[in-house]
N, C-alpha and C positions, 0 to 999 in steps of 0.2 A: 893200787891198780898197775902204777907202771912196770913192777919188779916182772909180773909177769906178761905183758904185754908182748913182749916177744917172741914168747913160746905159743901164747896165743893167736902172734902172726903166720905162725907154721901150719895151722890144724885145715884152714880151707873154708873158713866158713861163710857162707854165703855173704853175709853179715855182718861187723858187730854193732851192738846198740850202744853209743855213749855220752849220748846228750841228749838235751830235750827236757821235753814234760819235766818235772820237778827237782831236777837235777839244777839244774839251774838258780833256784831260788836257795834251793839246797847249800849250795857252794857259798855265797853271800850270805846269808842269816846264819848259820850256822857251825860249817868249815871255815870261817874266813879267808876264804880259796877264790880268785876269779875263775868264774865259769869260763870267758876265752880263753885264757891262760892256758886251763885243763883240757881241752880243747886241740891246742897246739901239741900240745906234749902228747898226747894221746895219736893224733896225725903223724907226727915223727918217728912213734914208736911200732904204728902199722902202716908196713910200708907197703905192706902188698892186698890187705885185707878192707876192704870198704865200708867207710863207718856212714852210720843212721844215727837219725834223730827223730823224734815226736816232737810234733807242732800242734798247738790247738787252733788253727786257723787261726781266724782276728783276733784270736786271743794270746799266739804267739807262745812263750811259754810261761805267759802269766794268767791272773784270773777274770780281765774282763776284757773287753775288745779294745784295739788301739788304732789310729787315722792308720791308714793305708800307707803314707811316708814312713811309717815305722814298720809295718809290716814288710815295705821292700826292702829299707836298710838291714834290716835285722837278717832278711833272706840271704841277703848278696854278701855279708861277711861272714854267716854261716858257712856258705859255700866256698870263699876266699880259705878260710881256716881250716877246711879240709874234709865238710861232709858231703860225701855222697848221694843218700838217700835221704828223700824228707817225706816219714809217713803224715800227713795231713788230716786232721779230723775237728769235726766243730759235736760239739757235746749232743746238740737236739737234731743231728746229722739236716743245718740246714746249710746246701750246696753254696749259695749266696755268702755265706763265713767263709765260705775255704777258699773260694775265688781267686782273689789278688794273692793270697800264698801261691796257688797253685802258678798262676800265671810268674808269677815272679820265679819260682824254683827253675820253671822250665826255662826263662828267661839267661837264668844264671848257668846252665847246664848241668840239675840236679837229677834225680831222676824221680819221678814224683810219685809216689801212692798213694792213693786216696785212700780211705779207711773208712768202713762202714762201721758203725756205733755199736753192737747185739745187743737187743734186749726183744723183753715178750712184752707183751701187752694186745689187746685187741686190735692197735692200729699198724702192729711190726709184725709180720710175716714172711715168705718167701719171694712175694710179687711185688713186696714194699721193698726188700734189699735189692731187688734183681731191677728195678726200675730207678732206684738209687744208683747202683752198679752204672746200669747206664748213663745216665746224666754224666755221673764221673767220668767215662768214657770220652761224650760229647766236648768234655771239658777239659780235657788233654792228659787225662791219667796216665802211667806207663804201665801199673802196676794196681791191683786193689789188695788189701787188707781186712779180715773178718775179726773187726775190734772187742774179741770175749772179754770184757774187765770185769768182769763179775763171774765167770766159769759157769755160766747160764746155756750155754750151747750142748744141745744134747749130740750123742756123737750121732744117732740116724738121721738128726737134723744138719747136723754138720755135713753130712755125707751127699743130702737132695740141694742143701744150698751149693755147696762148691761144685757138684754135678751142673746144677743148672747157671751159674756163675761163667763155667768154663763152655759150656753150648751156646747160651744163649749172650755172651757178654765179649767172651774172646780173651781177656787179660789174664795175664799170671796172675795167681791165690795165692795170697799169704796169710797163715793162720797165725793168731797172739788170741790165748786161751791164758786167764789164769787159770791156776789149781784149786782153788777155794772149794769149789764142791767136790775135789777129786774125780770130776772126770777126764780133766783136760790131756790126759795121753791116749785114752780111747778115742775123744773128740776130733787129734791129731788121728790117728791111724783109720779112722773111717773118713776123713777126711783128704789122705794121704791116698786112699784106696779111689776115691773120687776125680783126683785129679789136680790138688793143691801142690804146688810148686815150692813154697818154703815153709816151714816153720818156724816158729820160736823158743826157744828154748834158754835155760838156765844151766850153767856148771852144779854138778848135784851138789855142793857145800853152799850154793842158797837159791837150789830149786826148792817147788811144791808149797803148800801152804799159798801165800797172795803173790808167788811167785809162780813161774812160769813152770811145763817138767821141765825134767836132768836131760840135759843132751845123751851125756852116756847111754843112760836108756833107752832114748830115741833109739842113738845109732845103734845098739846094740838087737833091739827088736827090727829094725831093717836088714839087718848083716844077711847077705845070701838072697834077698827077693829083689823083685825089678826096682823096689826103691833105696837099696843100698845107697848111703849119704858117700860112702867109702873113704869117711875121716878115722883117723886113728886113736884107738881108744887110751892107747900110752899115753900119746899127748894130750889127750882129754883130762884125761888121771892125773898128769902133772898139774893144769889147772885149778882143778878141784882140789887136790891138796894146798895148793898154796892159799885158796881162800878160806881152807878149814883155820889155816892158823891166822887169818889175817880175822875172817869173826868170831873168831876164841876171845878176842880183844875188843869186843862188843857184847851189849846186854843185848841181844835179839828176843824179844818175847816171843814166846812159843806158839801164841795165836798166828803171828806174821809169818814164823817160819816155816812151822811142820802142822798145822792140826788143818783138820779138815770139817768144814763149818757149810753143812748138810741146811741149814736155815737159809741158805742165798736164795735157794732155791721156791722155798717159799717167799718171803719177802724181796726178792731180789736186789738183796742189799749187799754190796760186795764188802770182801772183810776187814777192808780197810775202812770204810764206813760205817761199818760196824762198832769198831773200835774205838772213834770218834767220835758215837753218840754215847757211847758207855762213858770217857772221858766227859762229857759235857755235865752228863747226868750226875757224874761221883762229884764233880767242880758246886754241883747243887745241894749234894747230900741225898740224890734221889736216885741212887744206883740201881733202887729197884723197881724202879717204872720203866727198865728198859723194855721187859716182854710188852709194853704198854706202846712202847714209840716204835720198837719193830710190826706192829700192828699199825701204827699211824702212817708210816709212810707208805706204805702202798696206796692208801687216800688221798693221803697228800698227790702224790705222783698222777692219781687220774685225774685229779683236779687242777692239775697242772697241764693235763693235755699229755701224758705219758712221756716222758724225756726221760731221755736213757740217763742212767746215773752215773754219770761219770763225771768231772771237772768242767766245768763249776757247779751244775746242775746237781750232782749229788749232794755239795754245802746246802743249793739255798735249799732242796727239798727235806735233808736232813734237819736242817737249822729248824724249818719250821715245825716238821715233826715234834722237835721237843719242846719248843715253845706252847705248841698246840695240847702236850699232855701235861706238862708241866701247871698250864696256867689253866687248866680245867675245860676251856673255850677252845674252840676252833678259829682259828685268825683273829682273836681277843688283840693280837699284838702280830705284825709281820713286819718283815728286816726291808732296809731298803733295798736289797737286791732281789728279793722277792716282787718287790712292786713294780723294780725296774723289769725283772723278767716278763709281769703280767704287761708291762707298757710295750713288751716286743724288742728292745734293748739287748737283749742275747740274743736275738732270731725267731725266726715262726716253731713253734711248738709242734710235734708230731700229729697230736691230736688237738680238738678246743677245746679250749678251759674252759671251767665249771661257770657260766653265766651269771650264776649269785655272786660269788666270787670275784670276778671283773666289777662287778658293780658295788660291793660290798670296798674292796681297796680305791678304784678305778672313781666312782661315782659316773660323771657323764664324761668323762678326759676318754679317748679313742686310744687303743693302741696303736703305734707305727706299722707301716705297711709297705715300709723302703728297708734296704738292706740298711743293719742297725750303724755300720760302720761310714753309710755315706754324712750320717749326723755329729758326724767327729771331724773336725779342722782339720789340720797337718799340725802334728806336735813337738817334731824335733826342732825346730828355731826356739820356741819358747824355753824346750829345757836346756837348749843350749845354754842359753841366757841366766838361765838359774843354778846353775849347776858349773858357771865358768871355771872358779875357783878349784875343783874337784879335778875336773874330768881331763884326762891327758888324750882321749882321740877317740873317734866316735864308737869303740868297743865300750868306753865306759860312758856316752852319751846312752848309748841303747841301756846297758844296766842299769842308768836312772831312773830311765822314762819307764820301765817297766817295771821298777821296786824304789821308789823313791827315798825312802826314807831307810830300807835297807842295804841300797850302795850306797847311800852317802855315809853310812856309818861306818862301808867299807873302805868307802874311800878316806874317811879319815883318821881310821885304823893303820891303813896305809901309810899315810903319809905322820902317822905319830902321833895326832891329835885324839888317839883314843886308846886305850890299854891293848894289846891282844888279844885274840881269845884264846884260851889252854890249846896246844898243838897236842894233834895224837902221836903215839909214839911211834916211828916209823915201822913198816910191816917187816916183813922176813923177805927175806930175797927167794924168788920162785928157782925150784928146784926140777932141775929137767930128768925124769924117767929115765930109766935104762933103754935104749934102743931094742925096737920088739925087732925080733925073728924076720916076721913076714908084714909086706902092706897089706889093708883090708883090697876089698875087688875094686869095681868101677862106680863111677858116679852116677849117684841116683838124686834123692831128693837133697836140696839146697837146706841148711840149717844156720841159723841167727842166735849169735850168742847175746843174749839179752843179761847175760850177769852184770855186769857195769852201770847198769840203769834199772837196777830190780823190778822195784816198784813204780808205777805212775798211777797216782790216787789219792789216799786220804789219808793215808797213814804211811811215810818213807822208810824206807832200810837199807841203808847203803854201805858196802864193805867200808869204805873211809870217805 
């Protein structure tokens, strides 16, 4: 990333994306890389250009909620290290999750976005976003977000939500469409036509597929109308070559990168979850019960009370899906984080759950009726304490408390008590275009380069 971080400081973009959502857990399990570390170096290296991050509310950028002492610390060094913007979203879009982030970002002088969840179902509509829209507002949003992770946003629908988002609500609109279904540049332009403020977008060397479009394209279909971005496509071009050869050095499967998977649409399974149930199922030897679980979850899901599929809520309804075909039975077997969900422990559910079902896991135990997070202590003293040995300053307190057992492997990687893990071979150094001729025109629409942070979902891709 950093070789060309500088050329990418050049280009103007509204935006860019480089932390957050899974990127995080990414760096520690995996890269043996501190997520702060990359963080700073990434700040250093934009010096003009304002970076973003995804936050799952109380869930921070892990997978279940954490006290409120951890939500603020975590905000307040976020913002210390160099991010600007923090788009905020809780999975079952309940407003009570995002709270103490929002409040804390605004606290720290972030700039805050709130982010609406999309999905279809009987109980999400345009009066359900537009009255969400508002609460976020009430709650000190700067900015909202029309959170497509699944490419389920049709672009006529695109076009009467951000219509009615900008009359009736007043904030700037920012679109994050994947590609999955391949509408998500049409989605942009009639939503661009409506009145949306920014978009998201990908360098085309890892747009499309469960990524986001190609900037290029964008800007290239606005060149000359009132919404010219008026970025340069030279320096675009330089970008995007440098990540061709940077994932030439990667096995990208073809599902993640380029195919376009027409099935979301029915099953509204986004195709990183897709991917994840197919994996579960071949781990079984039952590869071909998938057309079997892509039929399950949609059941599952209304019996869940319809929750948008996105982190965490895609796992547990995924997870039970295959357990439910697998084992012949319908809830024959449920995961504890299913139970926890039906106990109100992630938040209130879109719609009610199925009644048998509450009583079937539940028996006569009540669900909770308070926000899930006020049932959580304060947790950083404790991990302090368990973690003394490890942790050099509260940047690696926070990485505890939120993967315990994967920063401490980091950290004792670190400090030599653990092997390495294989280092990738360093990328090519970004190579700058020939100087074009002429500038494009005037500024029009705002554009987010989300290459840095491809994916947030179920399945990751990340250039290094």
């Amino acid at each position: 990333m950093l070789p060309a971080a500088e050329l990418m400081d050049e280009i103007g973009y509204h935006s860019v994306e480089v932390w957050g959502g899974a990127t995080f857990d990414v760096c520690l399990r995996f890269l043996d890389e501190d997520p702060w570390e990359r963080l700073r170096r990434l700040r250093r290296s934009f010096r003009r250009t304002k970076l973003q991050m995804l936050l799952r509310g109380q869930n921070l950028v892990g997978y279940r909620h954490y006290a409120d002492d951890v939500v603020q610390e975590f905000i307040k060094r976020a913002v210390a290290h160099g991010i600007d913007i923090i788009r905020i979203f809780d999975a079952l879009n309940d407003p009570r999750n995002m709270e103490t982030a929002m409040v804390s970002a605004k606290d720290e002088g972030a700039h805050v976005q709130a982010a609406l969840c999309y999905t279809i179902s009987p109980r999400h509509n345009l009066d359900y976003f537009v009255r969400l829209a508002r609460t976020f507002k009430e709650m000190g949003a700067d900015s909202l977000c029309i959170k497509d992770m699944a490419g389920l946003l049709l672009p006529a629908h695109s076009y009467a939500l951000v219509r009615r988002l900008k009359e009736e609500v007043g904030l700037p609109v920012q679109l994050h469409c994947h590609y999955t279904s391949g509408m998500a540049s049409m989605t942009y332009l009639k939503g661009i036509e409506a009145g949306a403020d920014v978009v998201d977008t990908a360098c085309a060397a890892l747009a499309l597929g469960a990524s986001q479009p190609p900037t290029e394209a964008m800007v290239a279909a606005l060149q000359g109308t009132p919404y010219d971005t008026g970025l340069d496509l030279q320096l675009l071009a330089g970008v995007s070559e440098h990540f061709k050869k940077v994932r030439a050095r990667f096995d990208v499967p073809i599902v993640a990168a380029a195919d376009v998977d027409t099935a979301v649409l029915r099953y509204q399974v986004p195709g990183g979850m897709i991917s994840n149930l197919a994996a579960q199922l071949e781990e079984q030897g039952a590869l071909h019960l998938l057309p079997q679980v892509l039929e399950e979850v949609p059941r599952v899901r209304a019996d869940l009370g319809y929750p948008p599929l996105v982190t965490p809520s895609s796992q547990i309804v995924g997870a039970q899906a295959v357990a439910n075909v697998l084992l012949g039975e319908r809830y024959k077997v449920v995961s504890a984080e299913l139970k926890n969900y039906l106990r109100g422990l992630y938040g209130r559910p879109p719609g009610e759950i199925h009644p048998e079902l509450l009583q079937k896991v539940l028996g006569e135990e009540k669900p909770v009726e308070v926000r899930p997070a006020d049932l959580i202590p304060p947790q950083l003293p404790g991990a302090r304490q368990e973690a003394a040995g490890y942790i050099t300053g509260e940047e690696d307190l926070l990485s505890y408390v939120l993967f315990p057992s994967v920063a401490l492997n980091f950290f004792k990687r670190r400090r030599g008590l653990l092997p390495p893990m294989p280092r990738h071979v360093e990328p090519p150094q970004a190579q700058r275009p020939p100087a074009k001729e002429a500038a494009w025109g005037g500024k029009g629409l705002a554009i987010v380069d989300a290459s840095l942070a491809w994916r947030e979902g179920d399945v990751i891709v990340y250039p290094a």
